[in-house]
N, C-alpha and C positions, 0 to 999 in steps of 0.2 A: 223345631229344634229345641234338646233339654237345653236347659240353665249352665250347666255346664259344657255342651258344646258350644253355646252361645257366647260363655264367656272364653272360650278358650281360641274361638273364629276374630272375636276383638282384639286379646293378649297379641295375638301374631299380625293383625294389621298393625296396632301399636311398634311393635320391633322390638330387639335387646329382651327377649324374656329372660329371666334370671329362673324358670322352673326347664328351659329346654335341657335337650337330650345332650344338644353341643357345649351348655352350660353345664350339665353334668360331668361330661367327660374333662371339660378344661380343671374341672375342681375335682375329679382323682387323679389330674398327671400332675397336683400341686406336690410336691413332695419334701419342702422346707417345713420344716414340725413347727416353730415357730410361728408359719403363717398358719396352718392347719389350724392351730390350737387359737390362735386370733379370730379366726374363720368361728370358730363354734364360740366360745365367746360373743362376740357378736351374735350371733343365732340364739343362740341360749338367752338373750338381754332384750334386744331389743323386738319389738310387733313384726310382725313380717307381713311384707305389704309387696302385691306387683309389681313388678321393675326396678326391685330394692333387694330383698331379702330372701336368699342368701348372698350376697357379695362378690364381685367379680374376683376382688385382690386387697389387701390392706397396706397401704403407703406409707411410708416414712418418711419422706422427705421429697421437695419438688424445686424444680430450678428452671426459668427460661421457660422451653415449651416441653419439659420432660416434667413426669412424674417418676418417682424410684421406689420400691416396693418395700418391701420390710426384706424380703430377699434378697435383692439387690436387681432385679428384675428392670430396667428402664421401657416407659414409653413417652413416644411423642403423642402429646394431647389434641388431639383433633375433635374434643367433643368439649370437657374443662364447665359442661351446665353454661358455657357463654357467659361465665365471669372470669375469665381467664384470657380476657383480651389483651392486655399489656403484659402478659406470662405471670410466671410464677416466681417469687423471690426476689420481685423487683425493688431494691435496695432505694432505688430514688423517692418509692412511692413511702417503702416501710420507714423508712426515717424520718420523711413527716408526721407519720403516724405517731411513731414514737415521741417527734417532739409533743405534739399534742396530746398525748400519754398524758405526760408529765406535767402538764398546766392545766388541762379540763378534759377530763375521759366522761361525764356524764353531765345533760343539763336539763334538772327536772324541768318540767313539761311548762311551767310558769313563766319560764324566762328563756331566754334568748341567746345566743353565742354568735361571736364573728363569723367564725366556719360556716355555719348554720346559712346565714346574712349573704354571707360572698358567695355559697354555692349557686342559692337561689340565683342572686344575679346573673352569675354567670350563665348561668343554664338558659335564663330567658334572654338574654343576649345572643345567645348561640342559636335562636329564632329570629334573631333579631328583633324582638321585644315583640313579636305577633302572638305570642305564649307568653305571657311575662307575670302571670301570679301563679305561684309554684307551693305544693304541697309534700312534704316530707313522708314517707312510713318504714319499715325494717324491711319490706318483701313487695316484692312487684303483686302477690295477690292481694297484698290490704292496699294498695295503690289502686288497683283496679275496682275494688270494692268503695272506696274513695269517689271514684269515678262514678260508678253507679248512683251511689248519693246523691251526688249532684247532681249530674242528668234528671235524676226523680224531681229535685228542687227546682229548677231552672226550667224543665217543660213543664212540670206537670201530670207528665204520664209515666207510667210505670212499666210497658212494654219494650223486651230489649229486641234485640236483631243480632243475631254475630252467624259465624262458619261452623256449618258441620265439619268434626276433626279436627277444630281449632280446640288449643288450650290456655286458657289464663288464669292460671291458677286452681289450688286445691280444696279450696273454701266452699261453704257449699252454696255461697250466690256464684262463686267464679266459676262451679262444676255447671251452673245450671244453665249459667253463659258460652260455656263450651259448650263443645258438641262431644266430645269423646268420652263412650260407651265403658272403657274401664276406670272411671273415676265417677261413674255415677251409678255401675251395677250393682243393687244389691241397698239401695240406700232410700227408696221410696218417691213420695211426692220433690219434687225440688222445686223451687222457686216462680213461683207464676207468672206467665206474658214470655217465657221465653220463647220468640222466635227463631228460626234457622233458614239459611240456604246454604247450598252448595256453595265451598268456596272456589276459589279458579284452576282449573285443570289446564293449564298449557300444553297438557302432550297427551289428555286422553280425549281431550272434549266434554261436551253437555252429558250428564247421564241418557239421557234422553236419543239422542242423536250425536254418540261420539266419533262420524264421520265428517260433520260440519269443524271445517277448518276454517272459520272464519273469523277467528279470535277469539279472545273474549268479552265479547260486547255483548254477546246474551247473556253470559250472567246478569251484569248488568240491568241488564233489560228484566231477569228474573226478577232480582234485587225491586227494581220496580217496582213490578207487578204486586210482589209481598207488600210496600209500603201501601201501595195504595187500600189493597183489599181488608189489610189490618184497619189501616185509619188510626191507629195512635200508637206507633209506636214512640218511645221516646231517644231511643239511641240505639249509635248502631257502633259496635267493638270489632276491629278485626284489626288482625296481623297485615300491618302495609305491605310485608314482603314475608311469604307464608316461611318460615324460618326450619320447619323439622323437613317437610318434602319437598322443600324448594320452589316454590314455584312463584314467579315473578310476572304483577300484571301487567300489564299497558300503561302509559300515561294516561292514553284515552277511554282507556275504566276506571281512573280512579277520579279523574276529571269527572265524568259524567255521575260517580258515585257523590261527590262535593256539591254536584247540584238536582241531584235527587234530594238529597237530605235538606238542604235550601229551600227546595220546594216543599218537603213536608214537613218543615218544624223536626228535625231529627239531628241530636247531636252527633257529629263524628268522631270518637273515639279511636285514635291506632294506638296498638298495643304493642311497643318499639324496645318492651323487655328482656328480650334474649338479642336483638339486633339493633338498637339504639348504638350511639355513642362511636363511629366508625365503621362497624362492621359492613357495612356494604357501601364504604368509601366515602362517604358524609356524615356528618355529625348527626342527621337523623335520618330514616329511609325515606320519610315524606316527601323531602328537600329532591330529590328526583323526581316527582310527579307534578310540578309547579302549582300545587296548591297548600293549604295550611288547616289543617285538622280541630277543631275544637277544643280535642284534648290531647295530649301524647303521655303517654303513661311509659316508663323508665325502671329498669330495675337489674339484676345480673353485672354484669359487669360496671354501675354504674361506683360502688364501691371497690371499683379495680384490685377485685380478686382479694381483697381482707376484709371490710366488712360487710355486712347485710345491708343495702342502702337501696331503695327505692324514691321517685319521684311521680307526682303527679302532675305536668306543667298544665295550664288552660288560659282561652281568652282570659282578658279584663273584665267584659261584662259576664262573664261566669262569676264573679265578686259577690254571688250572691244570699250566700249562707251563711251568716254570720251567726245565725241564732242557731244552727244547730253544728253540733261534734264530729264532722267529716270523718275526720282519722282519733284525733284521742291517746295515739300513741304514746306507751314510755319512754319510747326511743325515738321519737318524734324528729327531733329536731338535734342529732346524735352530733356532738363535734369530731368524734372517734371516725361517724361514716362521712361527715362533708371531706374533714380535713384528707381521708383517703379519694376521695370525689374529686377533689381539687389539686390533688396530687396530680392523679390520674390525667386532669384536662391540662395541667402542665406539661404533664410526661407527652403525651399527645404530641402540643405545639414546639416541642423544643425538639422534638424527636422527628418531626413530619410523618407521622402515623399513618395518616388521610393519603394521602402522594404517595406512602412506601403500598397502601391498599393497594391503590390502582395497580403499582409493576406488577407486586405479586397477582393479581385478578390477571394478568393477561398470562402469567404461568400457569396457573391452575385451569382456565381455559383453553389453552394450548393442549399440555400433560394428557387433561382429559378427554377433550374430542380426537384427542390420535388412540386413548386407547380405546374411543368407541366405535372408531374405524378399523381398530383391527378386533374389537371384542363382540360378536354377534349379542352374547347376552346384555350387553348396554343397548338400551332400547333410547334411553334419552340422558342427555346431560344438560344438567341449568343454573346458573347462578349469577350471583353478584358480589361486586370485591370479594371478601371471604368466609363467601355463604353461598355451598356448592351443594347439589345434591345428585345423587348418580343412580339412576333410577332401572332395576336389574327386571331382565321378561326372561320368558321361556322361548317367543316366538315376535318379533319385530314389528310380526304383521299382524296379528292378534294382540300383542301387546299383555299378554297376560301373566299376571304378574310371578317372580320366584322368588319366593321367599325362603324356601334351602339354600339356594344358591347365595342370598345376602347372608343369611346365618355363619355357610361357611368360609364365605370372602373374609367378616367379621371376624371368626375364629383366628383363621389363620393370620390376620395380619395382625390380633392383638398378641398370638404367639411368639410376633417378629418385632413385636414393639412400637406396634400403631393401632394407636385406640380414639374410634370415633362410636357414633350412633345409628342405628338402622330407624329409622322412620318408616312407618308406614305399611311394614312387612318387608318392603323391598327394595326400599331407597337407599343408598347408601348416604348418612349426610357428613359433611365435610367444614368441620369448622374449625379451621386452625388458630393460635393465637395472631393477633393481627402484628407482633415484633416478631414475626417469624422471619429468618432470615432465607436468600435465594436455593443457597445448600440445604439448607432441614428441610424447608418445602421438596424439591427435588429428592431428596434422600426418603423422606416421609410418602412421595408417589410411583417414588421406584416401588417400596414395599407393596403399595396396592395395584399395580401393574403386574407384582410376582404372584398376587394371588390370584386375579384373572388369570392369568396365563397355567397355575397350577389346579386352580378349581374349573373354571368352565369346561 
């Protein structure tokens, strides 16, 4: 396969290309001059990079769970990058902001602030203090690279473990910790000791034998096999609840993964970045598999939607770096991002955020498994609270996958004012704000119901 069929077979497992034919077409039926000439602007300015560049639409202003265009164009946000969990324009969050504008908007790296103090706590309390020494950074990928650090410090060894198709960032240790092929083509040697497996496939099975319906305990079992035969690896990174294609393990694999890594000296790292902090009806997705992870690494919405706020929480006896510069951060310990942080975990409890999950989780699984009773092309539907994915075939029985078919589901419903993300080629993924109310949601799956009905 050239180099560029190769890269062009990834782009489209990846989803949302911004070079497709359907991306083409939606950007000459743009016909407000104004946007057009933003549109090249843009282009003309900035690098142009996969899944960015050129621009789907340029926004002007946002409210609740809509964005509005420079046009006047509205959508409902069902994608929002997963900092758009408490919406957009939320006036409870931005006027704490503001107040702390106005008495401490920076604190060099030397010293220390309240905000700073109170989040921390809070956070490790929200573990119940099983996680209770907390690390600060601007972006969930220097948070994971954070993570890294330590694990090196605390084992000893320098081998990692994470998911093929997993993504934790753009860095080039976090590209090398992923597994996905369009963020590391093209860029040479990457990071040494990275290991991989397969992460978990709920609806296709094992590579190997995707007829074995027996869960996913063989991963597991893979996951294994790899510890054993490496023999040092030092940690292992994965997404608790795979966030872009949805798919959601067992208790009883993530249990057996807790005491895999027990048994090999291997720290457990989940990376709760895009689904931390509610999105799948708990304060963190672990907290449904009745065990407690090493590390949990935070970031996306944990700045509820205004600033760039990452976390690193970990055991006590991870305490162990003192001599060297984890993070280093400028913005380390930002009052700007706690005091939006803390906003946020207000807005939450005073709001019943968690409890409003749950209703809405039994709509969106209702909604959805009647349209995949009456939609042949829905092969599988999965989720949790409000982290769904809708996983589109050609043939049920074969299972293989369509990826025009997502592309023009996609189109069409952002033409109607519902905009989410295709994962994977042919996922549809579904992540609405978690203050969505029972109407928008409904209103928002009527739209994706019109386009099944209109494309299949």
């Amino acid at each position: 396969m050239s180099d560029t069929k190769h890269t062009a077979k990834h782009l489209v497992e990846e989803g949302d290309l911004n070079l497709s034919g359907q991306r083409k077409q939606w950007h000459d039926a743009l016909t407000d001059g104004a946007t057009q000439a933003a549109l090249q602007r843009d282009a003309d300015r900035f690098l142009h990079q996969a899944l960015s560049t050129p621009c789907l639409d340029v926004l002007a202003s946002s409210d609740g769970v809509r964005l509005t265009s420079l046009a006047g164009k509205i959508y409902v946000d069902f994608h929002g990058n997963n900092v758009h969990q408490l919406g957009y324009n939320n006036s409870f969050i931005i006027d704490r902001v503001k107040q702390q504008l106005d008495t401490l908007a920076f604190c060099p790296r030397r010293f220390t602030n309240l905000p700073a103090i109170e989040l921390a706590e809070r956070l490790a309390a929200l573990t119940e203090h099983r996680l209770s020494r907390v690390l600060f950074a601007p972006g969930g990928t220097s948070a994971i690279g954070m993570a890294l650090k330590l694990a090196r410090i605390h084992t000893g060894k320098f081998k990692t473990l994470a998911m093929y198709d997993a993504f934790h960032g753009a860095s080039m240790d976090s590209i090398s910790l992923g597994g996905e092929y369009v963020f590391q083509q093209g860029l040479g040697p990457l990071m040494a000791g990275s290991v991989h497996v397969p992460p978990v496939d709920s609806y296709r099975g094992m590579w190997f034998n995707p007829n074995d319906r027996s869960g996913d305990m063989a991963y597991a079992d893979y996951l294994g096999y790899v510890l054993e035969k490496e023999g040092d690896i030092g940690v292992l990174v994965a997404e608790t609840v795979r966030s872009t294609t949805v798919h959601v393990p067992s208790q009883a694999y993530w249990q057996r993964i807790r005491e895999l890594c027990d048994q090999h000296g291997v720290l457990l790292v989940f990376d709760e970045i895009p689904i931390g902090l509610g999105r799948t009806g708990k304060s963190f997705a672990y907290q449904h598999y009745g065990i407690v992870p090493d590390i949990v690494v935070l970031g996306k919405g944990l700045g509820a939607g205004i600033m760039p706020m990452a976390a690193m929480l970990c055991k006590d006896e991870l305490n162990v770096a003192a001599q060297v510069s984890l993070g280093h951060f400028t913005h380390e310990k930002s009052p700007l991002g706690a005091a939006a942080a803390l906003a946020g975990l207000d807005y939450m409890d005073t709001h019943d955020i968690l409890p409003h999950v749950g209703r809405m989780e039994r709509i969106m699984a209702d909604r959805l498994e009647a349209m995949k009773a009456t939609y042949e092309a829905i092969g599988d539907v999965r989720g949790i609270g409000l982290l769904w994915g809708v996983e589109l075939v050609k043939n049920r029985e074969t299972k293989a996958p369509d990826a025009a078919l997502a592309e023009r589901v996609l189109y069409h419903c952002l033409g109607r004012g519902l905009s989410f993300k295709v994962s994977g080629g042919n996922v549809l993924s579904l992540y609405p704000p978690l203050v969505i109310t029972e109407d928008e949601l409904h209103r928002a799956l009527d739209i994706l119901d019109d386009a099944f009905r209109s494309q299949v």
